[in-house]
C-alpha positions as CSV (number, residue, x, y, z in Angstrom):
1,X,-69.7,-23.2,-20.3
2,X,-68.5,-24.4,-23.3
3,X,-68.8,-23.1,-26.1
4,X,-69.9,-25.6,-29.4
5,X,-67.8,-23.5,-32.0
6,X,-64.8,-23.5,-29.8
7,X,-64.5,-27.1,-28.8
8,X,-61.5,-29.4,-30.3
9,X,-63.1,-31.9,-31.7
10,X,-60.0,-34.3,-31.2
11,X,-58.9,-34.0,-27.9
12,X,-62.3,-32.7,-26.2
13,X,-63.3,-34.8,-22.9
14,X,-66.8,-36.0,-21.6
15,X,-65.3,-33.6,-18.3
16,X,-64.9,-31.1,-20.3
17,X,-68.3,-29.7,-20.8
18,X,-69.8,-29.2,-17.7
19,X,-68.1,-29.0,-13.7
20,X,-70.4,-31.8,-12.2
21,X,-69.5,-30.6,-8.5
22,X,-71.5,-27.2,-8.9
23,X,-75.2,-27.8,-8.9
24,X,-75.7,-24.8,-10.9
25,X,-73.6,-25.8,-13.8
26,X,-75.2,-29.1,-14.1
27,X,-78.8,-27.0,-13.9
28,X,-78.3,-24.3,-16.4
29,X,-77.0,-27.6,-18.7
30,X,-80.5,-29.5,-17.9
31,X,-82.2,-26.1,-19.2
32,X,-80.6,-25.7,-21.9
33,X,-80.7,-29.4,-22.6
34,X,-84.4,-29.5,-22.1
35,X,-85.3,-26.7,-23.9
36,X,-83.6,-28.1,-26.9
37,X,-86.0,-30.7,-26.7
38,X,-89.1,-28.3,-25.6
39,X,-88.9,-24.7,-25.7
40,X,-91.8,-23.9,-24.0
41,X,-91.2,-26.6,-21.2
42,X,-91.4,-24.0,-17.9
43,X,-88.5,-25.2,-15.4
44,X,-89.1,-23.9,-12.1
45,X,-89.8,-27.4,-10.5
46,X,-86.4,-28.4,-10.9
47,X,-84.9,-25.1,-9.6
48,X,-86.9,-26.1,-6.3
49,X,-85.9,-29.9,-6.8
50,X,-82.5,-28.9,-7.4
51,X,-82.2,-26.9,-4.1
52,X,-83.9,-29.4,-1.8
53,X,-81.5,-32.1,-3.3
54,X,-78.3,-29.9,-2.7
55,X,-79.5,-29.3,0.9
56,X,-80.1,-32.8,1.6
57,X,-77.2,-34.0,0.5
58,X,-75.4,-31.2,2.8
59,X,-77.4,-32.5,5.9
60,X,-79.6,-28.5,5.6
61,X,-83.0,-30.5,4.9
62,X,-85.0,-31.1,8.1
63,X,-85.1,-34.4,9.7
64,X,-81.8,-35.5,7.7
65,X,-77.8,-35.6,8.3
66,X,-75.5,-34.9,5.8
67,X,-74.9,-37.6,3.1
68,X,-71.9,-39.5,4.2
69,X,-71.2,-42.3,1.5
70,X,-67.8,-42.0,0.0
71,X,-69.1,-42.9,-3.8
72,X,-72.2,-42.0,-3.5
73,X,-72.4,-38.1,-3.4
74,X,-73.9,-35.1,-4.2
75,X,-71.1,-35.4,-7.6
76,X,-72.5,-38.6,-8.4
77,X,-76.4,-37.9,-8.4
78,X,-75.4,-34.8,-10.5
79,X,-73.7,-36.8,-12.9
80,X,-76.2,-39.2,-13.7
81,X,-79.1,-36.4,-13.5
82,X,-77.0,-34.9,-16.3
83,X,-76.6,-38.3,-18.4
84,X,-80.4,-38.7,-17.9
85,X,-80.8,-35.6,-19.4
86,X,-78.6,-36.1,-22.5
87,X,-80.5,-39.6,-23.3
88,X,-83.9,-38.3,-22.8
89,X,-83.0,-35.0,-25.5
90,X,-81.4,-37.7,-27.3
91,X,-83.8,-40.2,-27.6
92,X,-86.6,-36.6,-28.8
93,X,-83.7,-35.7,-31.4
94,X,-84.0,-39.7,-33.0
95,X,-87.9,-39.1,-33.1
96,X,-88.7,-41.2,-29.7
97,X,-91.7,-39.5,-28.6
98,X,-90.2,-38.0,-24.9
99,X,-93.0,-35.1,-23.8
100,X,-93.0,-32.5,-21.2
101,X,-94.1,-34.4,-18.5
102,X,-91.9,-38.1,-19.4
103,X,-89.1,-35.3,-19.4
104,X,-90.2,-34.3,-15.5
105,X,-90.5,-37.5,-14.5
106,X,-87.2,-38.7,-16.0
107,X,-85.6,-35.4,-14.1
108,X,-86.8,-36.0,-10.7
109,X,-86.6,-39.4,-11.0
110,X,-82.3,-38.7,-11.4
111,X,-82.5,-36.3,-8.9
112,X,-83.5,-38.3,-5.9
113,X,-82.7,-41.9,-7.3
114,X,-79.8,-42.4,-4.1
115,X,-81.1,-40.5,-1.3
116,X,-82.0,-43.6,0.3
117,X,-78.7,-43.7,1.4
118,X,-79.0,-41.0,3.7
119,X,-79.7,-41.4,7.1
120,X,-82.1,-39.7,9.2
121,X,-81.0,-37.6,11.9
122,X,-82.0,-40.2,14.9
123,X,-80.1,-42.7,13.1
124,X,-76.1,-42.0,14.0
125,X,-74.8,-45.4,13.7
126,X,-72.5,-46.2,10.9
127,X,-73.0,-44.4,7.2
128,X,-75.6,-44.5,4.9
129,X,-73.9,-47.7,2.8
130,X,-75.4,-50.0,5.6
131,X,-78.3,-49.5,3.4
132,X,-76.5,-50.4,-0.3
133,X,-79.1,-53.4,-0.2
134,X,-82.3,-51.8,-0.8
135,X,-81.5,-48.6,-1.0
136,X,-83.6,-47.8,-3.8
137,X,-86.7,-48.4,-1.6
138,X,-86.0,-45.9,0.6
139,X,-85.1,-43.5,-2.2
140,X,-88.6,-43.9,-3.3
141,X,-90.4,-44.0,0.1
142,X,-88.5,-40.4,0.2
143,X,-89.7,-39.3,-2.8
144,X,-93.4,-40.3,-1.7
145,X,-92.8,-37.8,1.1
146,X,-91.7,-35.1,-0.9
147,X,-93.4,-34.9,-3.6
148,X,-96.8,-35.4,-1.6
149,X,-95.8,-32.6,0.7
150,X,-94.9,-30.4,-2.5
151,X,-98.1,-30.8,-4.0
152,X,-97.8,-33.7,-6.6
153,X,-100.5,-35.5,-7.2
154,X,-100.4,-39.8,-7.0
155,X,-99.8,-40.6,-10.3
156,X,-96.9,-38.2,-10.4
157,X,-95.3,-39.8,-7.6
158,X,-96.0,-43.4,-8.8
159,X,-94.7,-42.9,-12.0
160,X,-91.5,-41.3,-10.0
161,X,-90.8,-44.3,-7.9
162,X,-91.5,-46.9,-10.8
163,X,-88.7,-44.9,-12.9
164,X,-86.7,-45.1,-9.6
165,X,-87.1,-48.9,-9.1
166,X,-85.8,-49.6,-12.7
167,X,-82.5,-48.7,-10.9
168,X,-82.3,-51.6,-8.7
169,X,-80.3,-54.3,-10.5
170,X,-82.2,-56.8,-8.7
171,X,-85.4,-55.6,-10.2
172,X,-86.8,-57.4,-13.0
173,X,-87.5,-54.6,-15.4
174,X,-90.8,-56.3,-17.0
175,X,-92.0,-56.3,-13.4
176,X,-92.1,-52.8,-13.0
177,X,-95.7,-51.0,-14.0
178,X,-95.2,-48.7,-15.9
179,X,-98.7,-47.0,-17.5
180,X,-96.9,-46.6,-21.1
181,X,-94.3,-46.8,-23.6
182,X,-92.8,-42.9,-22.8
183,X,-92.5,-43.9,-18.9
184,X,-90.7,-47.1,-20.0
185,X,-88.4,-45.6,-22.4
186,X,-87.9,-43.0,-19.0
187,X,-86.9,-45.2,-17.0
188,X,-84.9,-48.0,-19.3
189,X,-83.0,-43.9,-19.4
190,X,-82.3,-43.6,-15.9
191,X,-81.3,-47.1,-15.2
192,X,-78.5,-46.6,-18.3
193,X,-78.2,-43.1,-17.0
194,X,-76.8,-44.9,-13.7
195,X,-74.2,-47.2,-15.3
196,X,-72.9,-44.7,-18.0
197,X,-72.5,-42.0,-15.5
198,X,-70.3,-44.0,-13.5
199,X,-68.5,-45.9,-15.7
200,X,-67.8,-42.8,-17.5
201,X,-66.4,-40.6,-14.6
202,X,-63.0,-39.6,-15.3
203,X,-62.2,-40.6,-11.5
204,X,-63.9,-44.1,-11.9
205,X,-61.6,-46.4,-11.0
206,X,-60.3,-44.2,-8.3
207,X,-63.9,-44.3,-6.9
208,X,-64.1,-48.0,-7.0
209,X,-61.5,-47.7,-3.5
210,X,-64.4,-45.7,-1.9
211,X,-67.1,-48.0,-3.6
212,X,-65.1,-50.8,-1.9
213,X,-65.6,-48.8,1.6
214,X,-69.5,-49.0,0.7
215,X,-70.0,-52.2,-0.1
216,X,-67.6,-53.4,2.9
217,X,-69.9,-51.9,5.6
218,X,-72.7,-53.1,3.4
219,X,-71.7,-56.6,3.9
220,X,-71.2,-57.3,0.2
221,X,-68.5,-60.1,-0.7
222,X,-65.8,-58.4,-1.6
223,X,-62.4,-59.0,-0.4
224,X,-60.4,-55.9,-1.0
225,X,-60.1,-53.1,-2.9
226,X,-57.8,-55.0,-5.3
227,X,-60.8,-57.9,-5.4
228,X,-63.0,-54.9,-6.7
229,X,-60.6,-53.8,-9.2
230,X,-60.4,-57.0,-10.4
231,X,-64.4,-58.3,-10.7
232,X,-65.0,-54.7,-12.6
233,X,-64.6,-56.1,-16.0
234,X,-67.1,-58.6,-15.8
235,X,-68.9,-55.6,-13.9
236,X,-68.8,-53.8,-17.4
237,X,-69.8,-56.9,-19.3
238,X,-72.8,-57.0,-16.9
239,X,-74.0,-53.7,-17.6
240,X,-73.1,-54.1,-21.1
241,X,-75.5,-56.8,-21.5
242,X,-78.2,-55.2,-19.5
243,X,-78.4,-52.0,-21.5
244,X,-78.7,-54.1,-24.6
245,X,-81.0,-56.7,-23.7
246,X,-83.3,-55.1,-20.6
247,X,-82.9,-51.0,-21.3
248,X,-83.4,-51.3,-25.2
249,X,-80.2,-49.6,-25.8
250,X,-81.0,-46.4,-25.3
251,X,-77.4,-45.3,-24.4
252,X,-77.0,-44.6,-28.0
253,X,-79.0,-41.7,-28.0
254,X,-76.0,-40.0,-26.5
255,X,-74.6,-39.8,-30.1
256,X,-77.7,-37.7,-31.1
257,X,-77.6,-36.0,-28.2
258,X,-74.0,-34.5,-28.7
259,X,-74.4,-33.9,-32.2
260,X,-77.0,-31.5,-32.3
261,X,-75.6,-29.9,-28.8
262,X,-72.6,-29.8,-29.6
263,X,-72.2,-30.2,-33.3
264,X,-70.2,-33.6,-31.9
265,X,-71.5,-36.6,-33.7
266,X,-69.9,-39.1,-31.0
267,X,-70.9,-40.4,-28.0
268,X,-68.4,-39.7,-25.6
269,X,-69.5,-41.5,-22.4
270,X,-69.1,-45.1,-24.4
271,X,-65.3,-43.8,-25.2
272,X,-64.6,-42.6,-21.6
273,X,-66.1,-46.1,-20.1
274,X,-63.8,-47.8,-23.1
275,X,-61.0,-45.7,-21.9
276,X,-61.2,-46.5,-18.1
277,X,-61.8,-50.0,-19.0
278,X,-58.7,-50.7,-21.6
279,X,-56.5,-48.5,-18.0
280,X,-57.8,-51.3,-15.9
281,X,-56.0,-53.4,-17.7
282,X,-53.2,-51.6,-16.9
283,X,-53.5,-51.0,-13.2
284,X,-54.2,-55.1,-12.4
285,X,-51.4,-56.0,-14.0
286,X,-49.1,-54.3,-11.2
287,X,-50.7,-56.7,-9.4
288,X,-52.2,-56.2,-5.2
289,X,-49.4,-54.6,-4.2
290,X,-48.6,-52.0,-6.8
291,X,-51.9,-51.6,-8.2
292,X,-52.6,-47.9,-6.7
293,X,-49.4,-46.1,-8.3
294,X,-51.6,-45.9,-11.4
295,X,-54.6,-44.2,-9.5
296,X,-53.6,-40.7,-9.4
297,X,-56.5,-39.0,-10.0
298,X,-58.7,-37.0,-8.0
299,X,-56.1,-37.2,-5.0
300,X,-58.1,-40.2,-3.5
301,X,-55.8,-42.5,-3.2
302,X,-53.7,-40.1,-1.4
303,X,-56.3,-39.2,1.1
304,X,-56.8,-42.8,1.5
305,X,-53.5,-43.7,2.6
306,X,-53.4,-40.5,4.9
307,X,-56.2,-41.8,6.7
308,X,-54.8,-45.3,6.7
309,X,-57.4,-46.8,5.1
310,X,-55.5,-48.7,1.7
């Protein structure tokens, strides 16, 4: 853990604060984080939530195999469980009226968002990106499950899967029924909370190889990695655009977020998505062939080739 009076303010990273593969880390973060917010908010449901999660996503929760999506992984869901976080203290540090139970919500709403790509255990053919289409469906049928068998009452559990659904790109956003503004504001958070986190990654453009692999057993029309690579700009002008005009722009409560945890008045997901996308730049212009000597990180490329995949 970092700590606030030891950080560089000109060289620190978004990666630098918190290891997004231990789920630990990325829980005692969420406390803290939280707590910030609401001191007295108790915190127990996400220590359960948070183990139930890990142990689906290992293939240890009953009636479930192991996640098996190259992008989509245990890393991932803790990443944007984290940006959710930051936004929601963020948007309570600008004055947005964010209470105990929109703060819930929000949280388990991040937490399960993607486990619709897992597959049951009867179901052994393929991975879990045959179901990139829809998948946020079956996140919420999931969550229905759950939560019902752990004792959450209906409203709970609606509110869960509407904050879900904003995820879908496909959605419309007005569509979605949300009882009031705080549940709105949640989830216009966890849809933003989706995009930054992955945009942000420091590995992001790496990931878009094993994204590739996704959307290629998904059917999706894409016709290489290099095709990928290449649409991701007007990708990032997409969700530019759609955090703006449909999610209220809430991914500028990041910069109130980081000031007053970190005494770090920036917002450093927008200048880690800036940086990966002015690199892009970079990397295309070596063209199909060349492209992947300038993806070095994370050793995924390297495991790629191994396997004879790229």
């Amino acid at each position: 853990m970092l700590d606030p009076a030891q950080i560089d303010h000109a060289t620190v990273k978004l990666s630098d604060f918190v290891d997004t593969t231990d789920p630990q880390a990325v829980l005692a973060e969420v406390k803290i984080t939280v707590r910030m917010a609401h001191p007295d908010m108790s915190l127990g449901f996400m220590n359960e939530a948070m183990d139930d999660a890990a142990r689906l996503f290992r293939g240890d929760f009953p009636g479930y195999r192991s996640s098996n999506t190259k992008y989509h992984d245990l890393k991932h869901t803790l990443e944007v469980v984290l940006a959710t976080t930051r936004l929601l203290h963020g948007a309570h540090a600008s004055g947005r009226s964010v209470g105990q139970r929109t703060m819930r919500m929000g949280l388990l709403a991040a937490l399960f968002h993607d486990v619709g790509l897992i597959q049951s255990e009867d179901d052994t053919v393929g991975t879990g990106a045959k179901y990139t289409i829809g998948h946020e469906k079956r996140s919420v049928s999931f969550v229905e499950n759950y939560l019902q068998h752990n004792g959450y009452v209906p409203e709970d559990i609606q509110d869960i899967g509407n904050i879900i659904a904003g995820t879908n790109l496909s959605q419309k956003f007005s569509e979605i029924p949300f009882p009031d503004e705080e549940l709105v504001l949640a989830g216009q958070i966890l849809a933003a909370a989706d995009l930054l986190a992955q945009m942000a990654d420091r590995e992001y453009l790496e990931k878009l190889l094993l994204l590739f692999l996704e959307f290629q057993e998904a059917g999706l029309p894409y016709d290489s990695m290099f095709d990928l690579l290449q649409r991701t700009h007007g990708f990032y002008a997409m969700a530019t655009d759609r955090q703006e005009r449909i999610l209220g722009g809430v991914h500028a409560f990041m910069g109130p977020h980081f000031a007053e945890r970190w005494d770090l008045p920036r917002d450093l997901y927008s200048e880690s998505i800036a940086q990966n996308m002015e690199y892009l730049k970079d990397v295309l212009k070596l063209g199909p062939d060349n492209y992947m000597n300038k993806l070095k990180r994370g050793g995924i490329v390297q495991r790629l080739q191994k396997q004879s995949i790229c």
